[in-house]
C-alpha positions as CSV (number, residue, x, y, z in Angstrom):
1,X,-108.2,-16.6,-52.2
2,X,-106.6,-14.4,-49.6
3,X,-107.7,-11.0,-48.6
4,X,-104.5,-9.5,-50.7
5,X,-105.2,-11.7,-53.6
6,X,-108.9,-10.3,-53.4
7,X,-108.0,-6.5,-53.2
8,X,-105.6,-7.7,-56.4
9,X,-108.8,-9.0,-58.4
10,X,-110.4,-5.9,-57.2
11,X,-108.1,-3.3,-58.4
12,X,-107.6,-4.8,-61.4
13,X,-111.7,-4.9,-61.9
14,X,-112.0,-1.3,-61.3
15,X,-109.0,-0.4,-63.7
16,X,-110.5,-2.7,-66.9
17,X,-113.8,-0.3,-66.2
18,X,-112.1,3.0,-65.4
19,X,-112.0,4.0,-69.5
20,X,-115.8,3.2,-70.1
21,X,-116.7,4.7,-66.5
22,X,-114.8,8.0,-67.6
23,X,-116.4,8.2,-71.1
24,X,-120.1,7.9,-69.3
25,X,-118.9,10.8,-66.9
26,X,-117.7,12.5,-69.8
27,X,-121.0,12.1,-71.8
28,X,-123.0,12.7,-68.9
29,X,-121.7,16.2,-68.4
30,X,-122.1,17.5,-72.2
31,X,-125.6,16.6,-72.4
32,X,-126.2,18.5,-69.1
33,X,-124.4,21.1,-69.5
34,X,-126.5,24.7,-68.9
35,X,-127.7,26.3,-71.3
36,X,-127.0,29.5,-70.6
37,X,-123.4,28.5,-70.3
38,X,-121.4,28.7,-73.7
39,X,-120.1,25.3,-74.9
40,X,-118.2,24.7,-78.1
41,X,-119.0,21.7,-80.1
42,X,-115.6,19.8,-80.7
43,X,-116.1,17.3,-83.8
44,X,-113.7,18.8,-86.6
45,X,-116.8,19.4,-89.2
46,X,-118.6,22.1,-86.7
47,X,-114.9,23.5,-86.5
48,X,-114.9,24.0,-89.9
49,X,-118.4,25.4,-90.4
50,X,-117.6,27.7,-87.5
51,X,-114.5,28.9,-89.3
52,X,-116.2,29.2,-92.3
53,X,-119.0,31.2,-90.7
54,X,-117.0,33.5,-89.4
55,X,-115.4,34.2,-92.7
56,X,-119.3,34.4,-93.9
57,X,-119.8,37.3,-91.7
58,X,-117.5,39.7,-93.5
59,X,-119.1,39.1,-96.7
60,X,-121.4,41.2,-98.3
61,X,-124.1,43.2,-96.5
62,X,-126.0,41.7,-93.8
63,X,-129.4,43.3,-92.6
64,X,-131.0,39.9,-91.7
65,X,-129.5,37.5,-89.4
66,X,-130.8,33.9,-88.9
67,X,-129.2,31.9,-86.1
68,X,-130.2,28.7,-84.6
69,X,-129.6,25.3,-85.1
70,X,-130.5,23.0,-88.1
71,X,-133.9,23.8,-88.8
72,X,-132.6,27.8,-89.4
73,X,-129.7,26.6,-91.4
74,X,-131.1,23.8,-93.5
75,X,-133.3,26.7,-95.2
76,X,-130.5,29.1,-96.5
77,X,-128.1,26.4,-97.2
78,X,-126.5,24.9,-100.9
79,X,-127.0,20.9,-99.9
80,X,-130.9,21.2,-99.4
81,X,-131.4,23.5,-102.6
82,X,-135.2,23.1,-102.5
83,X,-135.1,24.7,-99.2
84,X,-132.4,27.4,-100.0
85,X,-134.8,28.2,-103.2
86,X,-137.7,28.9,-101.1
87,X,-135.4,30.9,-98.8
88,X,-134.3,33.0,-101.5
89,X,-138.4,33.4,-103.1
90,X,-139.0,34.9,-99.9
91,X,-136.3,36.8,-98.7
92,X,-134.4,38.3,-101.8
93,X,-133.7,41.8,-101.2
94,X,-133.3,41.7,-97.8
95,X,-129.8,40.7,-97.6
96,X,-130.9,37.6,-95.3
97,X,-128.1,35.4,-94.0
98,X,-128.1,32.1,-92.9
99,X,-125.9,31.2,-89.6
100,X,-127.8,28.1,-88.5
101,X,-125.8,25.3,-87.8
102,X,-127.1,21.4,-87.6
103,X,-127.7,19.8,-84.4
104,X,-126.6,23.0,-81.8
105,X,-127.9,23.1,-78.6
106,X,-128.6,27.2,-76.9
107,X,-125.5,26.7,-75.1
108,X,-123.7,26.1,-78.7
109,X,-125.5,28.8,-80.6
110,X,-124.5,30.6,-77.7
111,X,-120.8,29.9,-77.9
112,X,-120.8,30.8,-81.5
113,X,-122.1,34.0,-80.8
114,X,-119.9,34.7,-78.2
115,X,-117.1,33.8,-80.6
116,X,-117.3,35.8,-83.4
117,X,-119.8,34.8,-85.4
118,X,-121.8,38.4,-85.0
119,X,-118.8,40.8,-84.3
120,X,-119.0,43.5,-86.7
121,X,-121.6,42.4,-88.6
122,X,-124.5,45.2,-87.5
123,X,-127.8,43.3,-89.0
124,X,-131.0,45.8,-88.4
125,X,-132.7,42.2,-87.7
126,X,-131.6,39.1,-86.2
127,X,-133.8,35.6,-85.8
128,X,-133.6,33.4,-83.5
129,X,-135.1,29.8,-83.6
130,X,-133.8,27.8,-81.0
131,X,-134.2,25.1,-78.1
132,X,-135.2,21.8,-79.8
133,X,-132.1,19.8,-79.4
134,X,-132.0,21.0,-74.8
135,X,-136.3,19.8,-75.4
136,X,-134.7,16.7,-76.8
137,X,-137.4,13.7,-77.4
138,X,-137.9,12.8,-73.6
139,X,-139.6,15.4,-70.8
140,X,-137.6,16.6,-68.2
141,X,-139.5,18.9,-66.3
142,X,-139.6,22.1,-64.8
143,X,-136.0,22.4,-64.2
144,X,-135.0,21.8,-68.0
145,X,-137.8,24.3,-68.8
146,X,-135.8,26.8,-66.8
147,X,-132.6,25.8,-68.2
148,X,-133.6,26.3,-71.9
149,X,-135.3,29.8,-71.2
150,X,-132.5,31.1,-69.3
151,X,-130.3,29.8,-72.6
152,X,-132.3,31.4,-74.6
153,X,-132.4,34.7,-72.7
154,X,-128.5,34.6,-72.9
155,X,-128.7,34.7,-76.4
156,X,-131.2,37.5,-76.8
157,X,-128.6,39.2,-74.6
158,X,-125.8,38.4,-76.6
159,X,-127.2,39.5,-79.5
160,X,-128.8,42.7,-77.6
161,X,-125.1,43.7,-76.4
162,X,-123.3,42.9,-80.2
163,X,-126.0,44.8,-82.4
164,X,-127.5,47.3,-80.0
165,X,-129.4,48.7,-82.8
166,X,-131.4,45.0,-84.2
167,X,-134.8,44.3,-83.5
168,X,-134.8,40.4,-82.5
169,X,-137.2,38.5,-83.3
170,X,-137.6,35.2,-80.8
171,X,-139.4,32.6,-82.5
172,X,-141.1,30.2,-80.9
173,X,-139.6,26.7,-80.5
174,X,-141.6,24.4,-83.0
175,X,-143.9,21.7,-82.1
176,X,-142.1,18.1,-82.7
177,X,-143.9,14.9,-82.6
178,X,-141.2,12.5,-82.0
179,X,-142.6,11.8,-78.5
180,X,-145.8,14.2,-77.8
181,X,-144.9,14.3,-74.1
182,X,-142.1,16.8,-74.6
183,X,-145.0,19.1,-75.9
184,X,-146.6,20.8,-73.1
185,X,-142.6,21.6,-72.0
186,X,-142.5,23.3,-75.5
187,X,-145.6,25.3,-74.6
188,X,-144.1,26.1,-71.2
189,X,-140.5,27.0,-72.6
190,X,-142.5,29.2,-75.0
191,X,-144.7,31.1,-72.9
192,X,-141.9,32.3,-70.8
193,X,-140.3,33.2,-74.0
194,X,-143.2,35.8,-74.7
195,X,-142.2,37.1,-71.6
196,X,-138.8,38.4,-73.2
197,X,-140.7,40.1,-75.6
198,X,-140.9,44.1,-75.3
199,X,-142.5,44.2,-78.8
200,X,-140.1,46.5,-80.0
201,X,-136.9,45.6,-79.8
202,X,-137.8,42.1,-78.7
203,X,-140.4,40.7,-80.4
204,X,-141.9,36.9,-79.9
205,X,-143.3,35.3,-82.9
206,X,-145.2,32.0,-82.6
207,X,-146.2,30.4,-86.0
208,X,-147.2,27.0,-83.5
209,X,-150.8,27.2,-84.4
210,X,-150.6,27.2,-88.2
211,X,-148.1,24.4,-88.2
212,X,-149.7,21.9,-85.5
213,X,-153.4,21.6,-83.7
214,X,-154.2,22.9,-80.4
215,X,-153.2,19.3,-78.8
216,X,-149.7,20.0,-80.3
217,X,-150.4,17.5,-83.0
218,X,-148.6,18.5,-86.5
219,X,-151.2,19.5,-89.5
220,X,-150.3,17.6,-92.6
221,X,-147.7,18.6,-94.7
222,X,-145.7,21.0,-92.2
223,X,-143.4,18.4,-90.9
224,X,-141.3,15.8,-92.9
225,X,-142.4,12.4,-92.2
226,X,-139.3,10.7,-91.2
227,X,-138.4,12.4,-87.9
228,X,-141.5,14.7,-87.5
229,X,-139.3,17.5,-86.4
230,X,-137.9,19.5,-89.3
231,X,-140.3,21.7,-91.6
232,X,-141.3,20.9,-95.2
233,X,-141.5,23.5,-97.7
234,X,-144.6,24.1,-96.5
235,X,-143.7,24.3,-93.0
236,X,-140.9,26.8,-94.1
237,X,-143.7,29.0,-95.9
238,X,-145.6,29.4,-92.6
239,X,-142.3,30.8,-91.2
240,X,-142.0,33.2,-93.9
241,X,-145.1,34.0,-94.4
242,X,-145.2,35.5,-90.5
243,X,-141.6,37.2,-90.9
244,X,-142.0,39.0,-93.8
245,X,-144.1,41.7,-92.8
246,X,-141.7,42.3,-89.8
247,X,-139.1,42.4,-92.4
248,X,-140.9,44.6,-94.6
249,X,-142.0,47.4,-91.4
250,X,-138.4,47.5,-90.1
251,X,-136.4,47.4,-93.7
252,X,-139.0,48.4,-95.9
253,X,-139.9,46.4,-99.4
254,X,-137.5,43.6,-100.6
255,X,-135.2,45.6,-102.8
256,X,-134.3,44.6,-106.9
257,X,-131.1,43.4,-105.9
258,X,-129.4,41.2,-102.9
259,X,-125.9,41.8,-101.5
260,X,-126.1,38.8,-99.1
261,X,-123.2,36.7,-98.3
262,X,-123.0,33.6,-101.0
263,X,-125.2,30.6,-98.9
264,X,-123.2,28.0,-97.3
265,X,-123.6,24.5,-95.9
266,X,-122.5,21.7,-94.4
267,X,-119.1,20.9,-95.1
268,X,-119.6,17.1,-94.8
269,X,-122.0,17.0,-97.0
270,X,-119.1,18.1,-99.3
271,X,-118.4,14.2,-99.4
272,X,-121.0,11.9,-101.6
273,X,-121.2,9.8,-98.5
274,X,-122.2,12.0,-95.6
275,X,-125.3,12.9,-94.9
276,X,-126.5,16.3,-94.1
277,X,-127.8,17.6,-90.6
């Protein structure tokens, strides 16, 4: 073969890889992108949820807001209605609203929030639960620790600068026992989240040690079995359980009657098919 007949073969080598070597770069920057940068999430079903959040936003009367990623919205949402009946035992009254959406990074939630999702809306609290999907199931040491709490610091600025006048509540990321060695990262990322805290405006709530044991393993029954990751009813009760006296000192007793948006949910899950995040 000669040395332009090899060059050829070459060329034509790196031109049969370039689509796959592209994808990979492609792929490779989304997972690491920072997360205290706002990224939108570009499948067409967290279009429409987005869409449809924002339309949730000028319903009703709003005095709780819940944002995170799927373990916020799978409680207040109409395809898991054992969850979204537990979410309405507890918080009825309160005008609670669910703007959680399945599988969102910080930099995602982030993005939503920076894109309408909490314009105008004026809650007198807001929840955050976020961080699990940046932990992921693999460790990744100090520098993703710092990544995730300066995401999450983004967002209790976000939500500081578009309703001045909420008390946020932070909650501490949950334990996961997928792979315990993402754990002591967990307890890392949420120690420097107490450090947001003022305990007024900005309050940290950590319901870790009711739902797992001091080595980070989950009690029974708080956890559902199949990923280890996403609360039970009974892990969802813990939650409340720790949130509704906050809810009561700031808003006072759950009133008679609820002016909450209607719930939503995931508008796949709209097809018999396709499964719910």
């Amino acid at each position: 073969m000669t040395k332009r007949h090899a060059g050829l073969a070459a060329l034509v080598c790196v031109l049969a890889w370039y689509p796959l070597l592209r994808t990979y770069a492609q792929t490779s920057t989304a997972d690491e992108s920072p997360a205290d940068r706002p990224a939108q999430r570009l499948d067409e079903n967290s279009k429409i949820a987005h869409a449809e959040l924002l339309q949730k936003r000028t319903k009703g009367r709003i005095d709780v807001y819940f944002v995170g990623d799927s373990i916020a919205r799978r409680w207040g949402a109409t395809d898991y209605p054992e969850l979204l009946a537990n979410w309405n035992a507890n918080f009825f009254g309160w005008n609670a609203a669910d703007f959680g959406w399945g599988a969102d990074r910080v930099e995602n939630i982030l993005w939503r929030l920076e894109n309408g999702e909490l314009d105008d809306v004026h809650p007198r609290v807001i929840v955050i639960l976020a961080g699990t999907n940046n932990v992921g199931a693999r460790p990744g040491g100090p520098s993703k620790v710092a990544d995730i709490t300066r995401g999450l610091q983004a967002v209790v600025d976000v939500c500081r600068r578009k309703a001045p006048n909420a008390t946020i509540v932070l909650t501490a990321i949950f334990p996961r026992n997928d792979n315990m060695a993402v754990m002591p990262e967990i307890d890392r990322i949420n120690a420097n989240l107490a450090g947001l805290a003022d305990g007024s405006r900005v309050r940290f709530l950590n319901v870790n040690g009711r739902l797992a044991d001091d080595t980070g393993r989950l009690r029974d029954g708080m956890m559902n079995d199949r990923d280890k990751l996403h609360p039970t009813l009974g892990g969802y009760q813990v939650w409340a359980d720790a949130l509704k006296p906050i809810f009561t000192e700031i808003l006072g007793p759950p009133a008679t009657a609820d002016s909450a948006p209607p719930p939503t949910g995931d508008p796949s899950a709209r097809s018999p098919a396709a499964p719910s995040k």
